[in-house]
N, C-alpha and C positions, 0 to 999 in steps of 0.2 A: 865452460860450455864445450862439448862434444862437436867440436868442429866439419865431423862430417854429414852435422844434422844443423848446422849453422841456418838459421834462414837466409832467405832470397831479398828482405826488406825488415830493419829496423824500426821499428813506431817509435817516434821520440817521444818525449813527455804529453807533448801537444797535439798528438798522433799524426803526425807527417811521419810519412813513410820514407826512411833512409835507406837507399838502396844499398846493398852490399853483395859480397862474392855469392853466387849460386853454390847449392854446395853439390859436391863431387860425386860421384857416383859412386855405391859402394866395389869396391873390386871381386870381381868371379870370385867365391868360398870364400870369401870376407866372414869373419863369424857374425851372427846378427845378435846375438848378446849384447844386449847395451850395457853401459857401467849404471850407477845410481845416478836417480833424475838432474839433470844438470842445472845448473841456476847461472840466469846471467848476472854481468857484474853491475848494472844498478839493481839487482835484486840484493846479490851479498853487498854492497853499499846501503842499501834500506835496512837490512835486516840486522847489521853490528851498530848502528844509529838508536831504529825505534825497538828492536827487541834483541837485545846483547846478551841476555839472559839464553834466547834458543840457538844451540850448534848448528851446522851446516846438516847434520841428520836429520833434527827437529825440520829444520825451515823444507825439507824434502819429501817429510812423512807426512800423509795428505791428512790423518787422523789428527797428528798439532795442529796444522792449519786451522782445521776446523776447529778444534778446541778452544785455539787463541784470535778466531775470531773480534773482530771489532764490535763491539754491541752497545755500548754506553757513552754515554757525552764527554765522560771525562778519557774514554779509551781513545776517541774521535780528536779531542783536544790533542791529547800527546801529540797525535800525529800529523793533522791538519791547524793551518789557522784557520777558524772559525769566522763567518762571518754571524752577525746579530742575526738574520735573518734563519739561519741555520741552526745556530745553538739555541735560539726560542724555539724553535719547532722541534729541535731533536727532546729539549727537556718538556714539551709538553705532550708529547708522545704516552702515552699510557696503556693504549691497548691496538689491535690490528696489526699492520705487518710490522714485524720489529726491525729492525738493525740490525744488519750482520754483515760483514765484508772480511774476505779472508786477507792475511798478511799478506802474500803475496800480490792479490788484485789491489791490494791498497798501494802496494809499491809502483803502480802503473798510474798512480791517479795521480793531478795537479794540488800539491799539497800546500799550496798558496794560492790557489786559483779555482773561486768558488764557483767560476764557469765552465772548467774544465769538465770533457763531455762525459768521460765517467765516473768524477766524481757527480756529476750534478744527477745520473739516475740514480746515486747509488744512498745518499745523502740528504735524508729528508729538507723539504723548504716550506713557509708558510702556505702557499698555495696548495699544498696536497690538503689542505683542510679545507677547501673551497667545492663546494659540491654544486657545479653546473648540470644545466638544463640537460636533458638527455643520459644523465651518468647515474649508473647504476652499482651496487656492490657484483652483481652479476649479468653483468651485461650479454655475456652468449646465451645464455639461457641454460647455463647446464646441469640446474638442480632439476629441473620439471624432466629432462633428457636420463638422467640418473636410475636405471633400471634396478639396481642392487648400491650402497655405499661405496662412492669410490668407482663408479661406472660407469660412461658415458656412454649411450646407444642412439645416437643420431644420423646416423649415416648408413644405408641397408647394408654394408658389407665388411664396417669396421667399427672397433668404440676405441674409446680413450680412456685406459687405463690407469689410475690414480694412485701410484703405487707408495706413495709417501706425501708426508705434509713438510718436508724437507727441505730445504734448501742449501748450500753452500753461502751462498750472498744472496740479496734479497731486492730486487729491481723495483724501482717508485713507483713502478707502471704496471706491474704484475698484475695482471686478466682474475690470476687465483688467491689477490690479497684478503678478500672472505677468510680465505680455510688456512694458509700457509704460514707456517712460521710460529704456530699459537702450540700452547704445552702439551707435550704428548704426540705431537704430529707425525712422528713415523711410526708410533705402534699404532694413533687414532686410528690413522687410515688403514695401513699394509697389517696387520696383525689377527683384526678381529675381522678385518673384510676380505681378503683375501680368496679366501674358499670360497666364498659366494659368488666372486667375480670368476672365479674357474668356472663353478657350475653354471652361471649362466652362458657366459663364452660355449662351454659344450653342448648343452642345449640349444642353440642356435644355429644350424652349420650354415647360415648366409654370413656368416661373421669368419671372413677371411682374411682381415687384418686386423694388430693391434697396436696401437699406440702408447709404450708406455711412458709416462710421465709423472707429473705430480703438483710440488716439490721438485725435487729432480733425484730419479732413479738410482744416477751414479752415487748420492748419500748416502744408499743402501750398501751393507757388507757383502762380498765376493760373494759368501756361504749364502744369502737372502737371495741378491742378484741370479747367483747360479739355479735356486729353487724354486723364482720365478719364473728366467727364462726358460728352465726344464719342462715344468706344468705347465707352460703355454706352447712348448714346441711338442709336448705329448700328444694335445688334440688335432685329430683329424684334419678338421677342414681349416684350419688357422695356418695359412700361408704366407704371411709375411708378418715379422715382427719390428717393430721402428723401438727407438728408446729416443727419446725428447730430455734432451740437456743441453746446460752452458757450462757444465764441468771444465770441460777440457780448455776453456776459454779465460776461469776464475779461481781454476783449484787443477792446474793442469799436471801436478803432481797426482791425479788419483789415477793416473792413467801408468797401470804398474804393465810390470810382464805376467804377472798372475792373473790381473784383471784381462786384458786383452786372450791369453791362454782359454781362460774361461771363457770370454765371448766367443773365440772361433769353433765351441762346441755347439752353437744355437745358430748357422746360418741355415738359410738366407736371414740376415740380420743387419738392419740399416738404423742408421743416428741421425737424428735431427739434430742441427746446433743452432745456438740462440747466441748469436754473434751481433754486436751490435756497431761496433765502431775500429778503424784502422787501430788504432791503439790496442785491441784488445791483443792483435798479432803479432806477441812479443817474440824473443827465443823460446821460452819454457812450452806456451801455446804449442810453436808449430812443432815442437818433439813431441806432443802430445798428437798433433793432428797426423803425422807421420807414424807414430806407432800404430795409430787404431787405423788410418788405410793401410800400413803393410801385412795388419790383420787379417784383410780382407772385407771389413765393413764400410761400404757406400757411403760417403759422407755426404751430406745435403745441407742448407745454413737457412734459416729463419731470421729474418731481421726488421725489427718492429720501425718504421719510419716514427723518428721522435725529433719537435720543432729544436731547434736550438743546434743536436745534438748528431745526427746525419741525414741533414736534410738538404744539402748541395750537390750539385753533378759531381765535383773533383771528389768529396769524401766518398760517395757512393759508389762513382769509379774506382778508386784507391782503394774501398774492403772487399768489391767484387773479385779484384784481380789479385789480390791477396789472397783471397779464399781462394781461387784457381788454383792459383799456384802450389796452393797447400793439399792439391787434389778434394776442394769441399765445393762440390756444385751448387752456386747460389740458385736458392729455388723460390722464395716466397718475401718479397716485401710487403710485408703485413700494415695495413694504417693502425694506428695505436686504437684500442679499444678503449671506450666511452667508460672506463672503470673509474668510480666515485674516487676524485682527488687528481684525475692525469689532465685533466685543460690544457697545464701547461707544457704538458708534451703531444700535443693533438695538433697535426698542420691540417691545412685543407686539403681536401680531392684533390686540387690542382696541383699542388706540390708533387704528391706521389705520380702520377700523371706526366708530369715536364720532365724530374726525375729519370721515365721511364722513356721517353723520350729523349733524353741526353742519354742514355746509355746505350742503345739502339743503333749500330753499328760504328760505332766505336770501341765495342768491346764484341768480343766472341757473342754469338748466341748462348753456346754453355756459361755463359758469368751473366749474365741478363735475368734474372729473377723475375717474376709474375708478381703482379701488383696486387693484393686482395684485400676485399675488407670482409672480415667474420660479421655477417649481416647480424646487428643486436635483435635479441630475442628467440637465439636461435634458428637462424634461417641458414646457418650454414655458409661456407665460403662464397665469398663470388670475388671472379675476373673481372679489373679492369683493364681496358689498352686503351693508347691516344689514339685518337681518330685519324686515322692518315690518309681517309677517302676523303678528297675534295669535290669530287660531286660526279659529273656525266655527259657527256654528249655523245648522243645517239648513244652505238652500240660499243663506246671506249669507256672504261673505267677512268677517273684519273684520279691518280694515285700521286701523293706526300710521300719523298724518300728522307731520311735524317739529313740530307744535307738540305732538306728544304725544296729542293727540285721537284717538276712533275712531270708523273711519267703515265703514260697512255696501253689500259690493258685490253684487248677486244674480247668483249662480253658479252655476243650477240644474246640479246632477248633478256639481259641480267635486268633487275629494276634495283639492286642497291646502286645509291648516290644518285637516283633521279630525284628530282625535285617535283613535288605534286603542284 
């Protein structure tokens, strides 16, 4: 490991976060050349174990990763002990999202431990076969929103861009288990539809941002990548472009000098990341997250509240401050979307809620993320916050601080927190 890109906290197996040395500053005309991607040492301990066969070049090149993806029961087996619960369901799997975990991300999972929080989204169970009340294949609505294939135009001044059917690994909770992961998915979507999504984006100039995602983008090659972002930073009124990934999270090897080269020709140019748990912010991770901000792109982090999995104050303080650290502004705690098969990763309002409350001056305002839920059927984001008016007298406010205290604001002629 490149020691002077060492992180600030270790994730152990369990994802507690082992603090260790900050790392140093680079020194005035330090060359910024990095060497090849570094691997930590339970990464090359996983990787002379369950794949002895790939070099330390292999385990680096983000195109093996993908290749040697985890896809099959018996691949699963090698490397996990299996429980019944797991191996019935992985083997009755037939069609929808498939299985795919990259060697690396697998090297971070509990591989005895079939509670372990990433392996349990990563790693089909019987319950995704359970299709409850309210769950839908498409719960935001975003076929009927679908202007052109691959296009989403819900929002008067932005759509969401569907640039692959792609993924690196493949989340039990995925919004977009409908279309993702099935034969053909990055030329389905990005190949034949493309063009149509330029022309209608140009067509439009109320359409000043773009979201791209998918799949996830970064599956797409530099030459695709670069020819995407070029045709969308051609038009006019298109002022801001996002790219929506867990790349750099589960495959953080793709995050080359060629890649980042290429991205600093499309700013203003900002990343969404779909970060879900302390664990995910290993070594490899935060050189990744270090390269794309000395890039110059705005990192911001997405992070789906899921039961089991990061739904306590200490985890969700633990990945907020991590993501800090690593310059990524936590910006959106997402509640898990009503997608046919997630139940068992669906907390109630109240959790996300207390959540947001437990982190509410205890931690910076910039690491405090927005609570939202993608209203189903298409309605679009909405805000929630805990209620922290306790009610009114006369013309004071009183006001809930996190430490519980109440404090008195003079609101002459206000009527929030009266009582009718």
């Amino acid at each position: 490991m490149d020691e002077t890109h060492a992180p600030d906290a270790t994730p152990s197996r369990n994802g507690t976060a082992q603090p260790t040395a900050l790392p140093s500053a680079r020194p005035a005309g330090a060359a910024r050349r990095r060497p090849a991607f570094p691997s930590s040492p339970e990464a090359r301990a996983f990787r002379r174990r369950f794949f002895p066969e790939a070099s330390a070049a292999d385990w680096s090149d983000w195109r093996w990763q993908l290749r040697a993806r985890i896809r099959s029961l018996d691949g699963l087996a090698q490397v996990f002990r299996l429980s019944e619960d797991e191996r019935a369901a992985v083997a009755r799997r037939q069609s929808g999202l498939p299985v795919g975990i990259t060697p690396y991300y697998a090297s971070l999972m509990g591989h005895d431990d079939p509670a372990e929080p990433l392996r349990r989204t990563h790693i089909p169970v019987g319950q995704e076969y359970l299709r409850l009340p309210g769950e839908s294949d498409d719960p935001l609505g975003e076929t009927p929103d679908s202007k052109v294939p691959g296009l989403v135009h819900r929002y008067p001044d932005r759509v969401l861009f569907l640039a692959t059917g792609t993924c690196s690994t493949y989340c039990r909770y995925c919004t977009r288990s409908r279309m993702v992961g099935q034969p053909g998915g990055e030329e389905g979507i990005s190949a034949r539809n493309w063009e149509r999504a330029f022309a209608y984006i140009a067509a439009h100039p109320r359409i000043r941002d773009v979201l791209v995602s998918g799949g996830d983008p970064l599956t797409l090659s530099d030459d695709k990548l670069d020819y995407l972002l070029g045709r969308l930073r051609a038009i006019p009124h298109v002022e801001f472009i996002r790219i929506g990934t867990k790349v750099p999270l589960v495959l953080p090897m793709r995050i080359t000098g060629a890649l980042t080269r290429m991205l600093r020709k499309h700013h203003p140019l900002w990343m969404s990341l779909h970060c879900t748990h302390p664990a995910e912010l290993a070594p490899e991770a935060t050189e990744a997250l270090t390269r794309l901000a000395d890039a110059g792109i705005p990192l911001g982090a997405q992070t789906v509240l899921l039961r089991g999995i990061n739904d306590t104050v200490e985890t969700m303080r633990t990945l907020c401050r991590g993501l800090l650290k690593r310059r990524v502004r936590p910006y959106y705690l997402l509640q898990c979307d009503p997608i046919t098969g997630s139940g068992q990763f669906r907390t109630p309002i109240e959790t996300g809620l207390d959540l947001i409350d437990g982190l509410r001056g205890h931690l910076t305002g910039y690491a405090v993320p927005q609570y939202i839920i993608d209203a189903p059927g298409g309605g679009g984001k909405v805000a929630l916050v805990p209620d922290h008016i306790e009610g009114r007298e006369g013309d004071d406010l009183l006001l809930r601080n996190f430490e519980g205290r109440i404090y008195r604001y003079p609101d002459p002629g206000g009527r929030i927190g009266a009582r009718d």
